[in-house]
C-alpha positions as CSV (number, residue, x, y, z in Angstrom):
1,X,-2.8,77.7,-35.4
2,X,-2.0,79.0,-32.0
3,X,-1.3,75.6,-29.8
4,X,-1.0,77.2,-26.4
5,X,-2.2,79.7,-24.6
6,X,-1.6,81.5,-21.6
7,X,-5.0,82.0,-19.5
8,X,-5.6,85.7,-20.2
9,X,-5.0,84.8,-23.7
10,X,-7.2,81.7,-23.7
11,X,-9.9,84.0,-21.9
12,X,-9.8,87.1,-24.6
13,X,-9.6,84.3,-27.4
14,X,-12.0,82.0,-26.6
15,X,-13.5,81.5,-29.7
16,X,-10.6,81.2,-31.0
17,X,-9.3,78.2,-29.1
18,X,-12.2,76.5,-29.7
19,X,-12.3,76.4,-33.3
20,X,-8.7,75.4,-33.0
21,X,-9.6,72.8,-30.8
22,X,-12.5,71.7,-32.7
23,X,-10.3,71.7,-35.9
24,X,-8.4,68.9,-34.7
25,X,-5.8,70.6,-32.7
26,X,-5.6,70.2,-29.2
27,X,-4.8,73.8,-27.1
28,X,-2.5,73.9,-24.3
29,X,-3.8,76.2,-21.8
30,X,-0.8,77.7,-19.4
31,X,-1.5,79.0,-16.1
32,X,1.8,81.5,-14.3
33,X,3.7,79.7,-17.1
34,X,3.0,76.0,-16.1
35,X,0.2,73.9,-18.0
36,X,-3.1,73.7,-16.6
37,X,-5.5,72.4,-19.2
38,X,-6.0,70.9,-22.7
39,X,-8.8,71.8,-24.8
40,X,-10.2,69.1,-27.4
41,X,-12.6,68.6,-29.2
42,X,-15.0,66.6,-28.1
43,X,-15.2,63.5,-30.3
44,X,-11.5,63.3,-29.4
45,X,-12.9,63.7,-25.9
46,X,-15.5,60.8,-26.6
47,X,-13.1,58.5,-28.6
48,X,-10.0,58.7,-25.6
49,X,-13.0,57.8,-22.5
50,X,-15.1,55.7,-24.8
51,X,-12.5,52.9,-24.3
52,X,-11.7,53.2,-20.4
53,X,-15.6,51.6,-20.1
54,X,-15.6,48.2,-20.0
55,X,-13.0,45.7,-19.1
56,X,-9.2,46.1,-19.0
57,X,-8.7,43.0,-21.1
58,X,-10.8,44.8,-24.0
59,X,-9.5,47.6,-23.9
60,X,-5.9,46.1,-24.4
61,X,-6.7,44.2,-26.9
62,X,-7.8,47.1,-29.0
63,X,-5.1,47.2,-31.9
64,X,-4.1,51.2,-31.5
65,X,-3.2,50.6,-28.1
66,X,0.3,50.2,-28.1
67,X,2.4,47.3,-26.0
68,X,5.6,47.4,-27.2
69,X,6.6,50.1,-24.7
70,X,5.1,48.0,-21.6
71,X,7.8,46.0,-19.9
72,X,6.5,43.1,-18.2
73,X,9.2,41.6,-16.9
74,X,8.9,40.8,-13.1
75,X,11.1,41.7,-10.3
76,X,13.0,38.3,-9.2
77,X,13.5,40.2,-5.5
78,X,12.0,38.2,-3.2
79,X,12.1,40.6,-0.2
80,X,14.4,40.7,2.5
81,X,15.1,38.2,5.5
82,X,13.2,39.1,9.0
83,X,14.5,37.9,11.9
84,X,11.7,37.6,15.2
């Protein structure tokens, strides 16, 4: 399992990549040494923009989504004074 890629690599061993990907594990593709691309499979593909359809409230409802790193605590700042 190869996990990333650098683009001349990814281009040589495409076939590769893709069974990698379709195996379950995503590929990193790097472009000048910065990532440029992930390649999935695509029932991953389907399963992550399945759930963006829809409404917001379903889709944080669903039970995989988690909340417990969502702070929703509001900012008490009430702006600043203006004088005209």
């Amino acid at each position: 399992m190869h996990g990333e890629w650098q683009l001349q690599q990814a281009k040589n061993g495409l076939s590769q990549l893709i069974k990698e990907a379709v195996g379950g594990a995503p590929q990193r593709v790097t472009l000048h040494g910065k990532p440029a691309a992930v390649v999935i499979a695509v029932e991953e593909y389907e399963r992550l923009t399945k759930r963006n359809k829809g409404r917001l409230s379903t889709a944080l409802l669903q039970p995989d989504i988690a909340g417990d790193d969502i702070d929703f605590a509001r900012d008490r700042d009430t702006g600043r004074d203006v004088v005209l």
